[in-house]
C-alpha positions as CSV (number, residue, x, y, z in Angstrom):
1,X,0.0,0.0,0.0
2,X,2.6,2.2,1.1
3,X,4.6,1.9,-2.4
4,X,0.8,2.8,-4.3
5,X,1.1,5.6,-2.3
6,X,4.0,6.9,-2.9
7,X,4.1,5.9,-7.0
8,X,0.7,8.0,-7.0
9,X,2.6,11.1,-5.0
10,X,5.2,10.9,-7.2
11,X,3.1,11.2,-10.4
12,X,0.8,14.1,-9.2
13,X,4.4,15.9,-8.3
14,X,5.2,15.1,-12.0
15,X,2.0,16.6,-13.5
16,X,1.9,19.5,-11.3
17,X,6.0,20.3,-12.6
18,X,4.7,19.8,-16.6
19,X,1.8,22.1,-16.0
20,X,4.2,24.4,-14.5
21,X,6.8,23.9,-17.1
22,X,3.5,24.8,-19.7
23,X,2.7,27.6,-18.4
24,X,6.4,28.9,-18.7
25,X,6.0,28.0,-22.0
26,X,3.2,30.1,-23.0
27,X,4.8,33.2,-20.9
28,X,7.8,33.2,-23.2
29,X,5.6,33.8,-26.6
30,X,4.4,37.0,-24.9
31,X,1.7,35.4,-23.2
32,X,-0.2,33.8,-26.1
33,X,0.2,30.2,-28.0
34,X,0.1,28.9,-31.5
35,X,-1.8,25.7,-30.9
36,X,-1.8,24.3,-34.4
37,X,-0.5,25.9,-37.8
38,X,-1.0,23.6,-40.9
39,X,-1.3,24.1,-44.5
40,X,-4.1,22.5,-46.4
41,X,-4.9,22.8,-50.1
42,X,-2.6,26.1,-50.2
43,X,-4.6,27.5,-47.5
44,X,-3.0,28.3,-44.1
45,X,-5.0,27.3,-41.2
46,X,-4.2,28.7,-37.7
47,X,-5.2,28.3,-34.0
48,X,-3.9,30.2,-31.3
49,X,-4.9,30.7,-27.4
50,X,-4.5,34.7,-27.1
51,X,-3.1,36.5,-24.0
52,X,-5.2,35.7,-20.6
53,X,-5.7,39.1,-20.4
54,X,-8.5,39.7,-23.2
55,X,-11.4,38.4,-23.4
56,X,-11.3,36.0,-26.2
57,X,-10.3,32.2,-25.4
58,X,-9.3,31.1,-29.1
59,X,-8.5,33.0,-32.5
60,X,-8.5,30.8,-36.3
61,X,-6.9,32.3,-38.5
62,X,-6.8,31.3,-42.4
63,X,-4.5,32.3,-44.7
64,X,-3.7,32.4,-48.4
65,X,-1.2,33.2,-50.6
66,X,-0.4,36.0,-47.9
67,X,-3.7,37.2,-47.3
68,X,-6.3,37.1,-44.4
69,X,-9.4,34.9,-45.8
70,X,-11.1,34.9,-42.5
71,X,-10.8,35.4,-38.6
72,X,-12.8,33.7,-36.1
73,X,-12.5,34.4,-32.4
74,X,-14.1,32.5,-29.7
75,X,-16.0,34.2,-26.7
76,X,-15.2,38.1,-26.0
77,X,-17.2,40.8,-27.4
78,X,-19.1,39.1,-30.1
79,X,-19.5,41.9,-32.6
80,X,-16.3,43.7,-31.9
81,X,-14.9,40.4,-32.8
82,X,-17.1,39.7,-35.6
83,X,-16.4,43.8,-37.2
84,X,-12.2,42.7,-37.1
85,X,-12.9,39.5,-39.0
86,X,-15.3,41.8,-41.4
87,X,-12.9,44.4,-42.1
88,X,-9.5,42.8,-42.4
89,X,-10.8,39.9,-44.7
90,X,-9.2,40.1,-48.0
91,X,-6.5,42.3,-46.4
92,X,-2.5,41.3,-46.5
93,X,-1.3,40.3,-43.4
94,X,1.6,42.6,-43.2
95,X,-1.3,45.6,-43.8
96,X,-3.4,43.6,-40.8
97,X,-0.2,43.7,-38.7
98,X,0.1,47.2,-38.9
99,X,-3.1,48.7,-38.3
100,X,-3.6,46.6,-35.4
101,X,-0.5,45.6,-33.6
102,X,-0.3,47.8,-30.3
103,X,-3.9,48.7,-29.8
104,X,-5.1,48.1,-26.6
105,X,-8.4,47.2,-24.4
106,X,-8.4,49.4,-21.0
107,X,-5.3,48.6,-18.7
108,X,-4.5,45.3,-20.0
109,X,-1.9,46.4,-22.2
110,X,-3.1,44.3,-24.8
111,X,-6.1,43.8,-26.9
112,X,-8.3,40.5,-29.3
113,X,-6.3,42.4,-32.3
114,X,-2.9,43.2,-30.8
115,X,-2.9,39.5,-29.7
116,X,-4.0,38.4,-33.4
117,X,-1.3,40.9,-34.7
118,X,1.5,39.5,-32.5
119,X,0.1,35.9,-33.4
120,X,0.4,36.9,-37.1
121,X,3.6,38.1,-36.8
122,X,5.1,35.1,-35.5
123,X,4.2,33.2,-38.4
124,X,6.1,34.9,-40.4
């Protein structure tokens, strides 16, 4: 009994270290992660988990030929998101980049489209 005991301590020490170690992880890409980036009949298709700091829990992103086709984020202001997937559709995504890296939301020192602008800068 004793040695269940301890195998079992010595995995939920284990765990608790990766999702430690995870969390580091995240930190050092400015506080947001690329979860899956894959290219599929020429078309780019992204999923990142922006900054805890706005609103939004998930951003998909596809891209072709270098150029936004559509934006989707989940949860956060619904038609705030909705109107930056609208207007920077069809747009390059060095001109999406531009006009919306460094806007912010409040205190937070970050926003849903500075965190889609950083994420679209990485993937350069």
């Amino acid at each position: 009994m004793k040695g269940i005991l301890a195998a079992f301590a010595m995995m939920l020490f284990s765990m608790t270290a990766m999702a430690q170690e995870q969390q580091t992880v995240v930190s050092e890409v400015d506080d947001y992660a690329i979860v899956s980036d894959q290219v599929v009949d020429g078309i780019r298709y992204v999923t990142a988990t922006p900054s805890a700091k706005v609103c939004s829990k998930q951003i998909d992103i596809e891209i072709k030929d270098g150029v936004i086709q559509k934006v989707v984020y989940t949860r956060g202001c619904e038609g705030n998101a909705k109107g930056i997937g609208a207007l920077i559709k069809d747009m390059t995504v060095e001109e999406a980049i531009r006009r919306l890296e460094g806007i912010t939301c409040g205190k937070r020192g970050t926003s849903c489209p500075d965190q889609l602008a950083k994420v679209l800068k990485a993937l350069k």
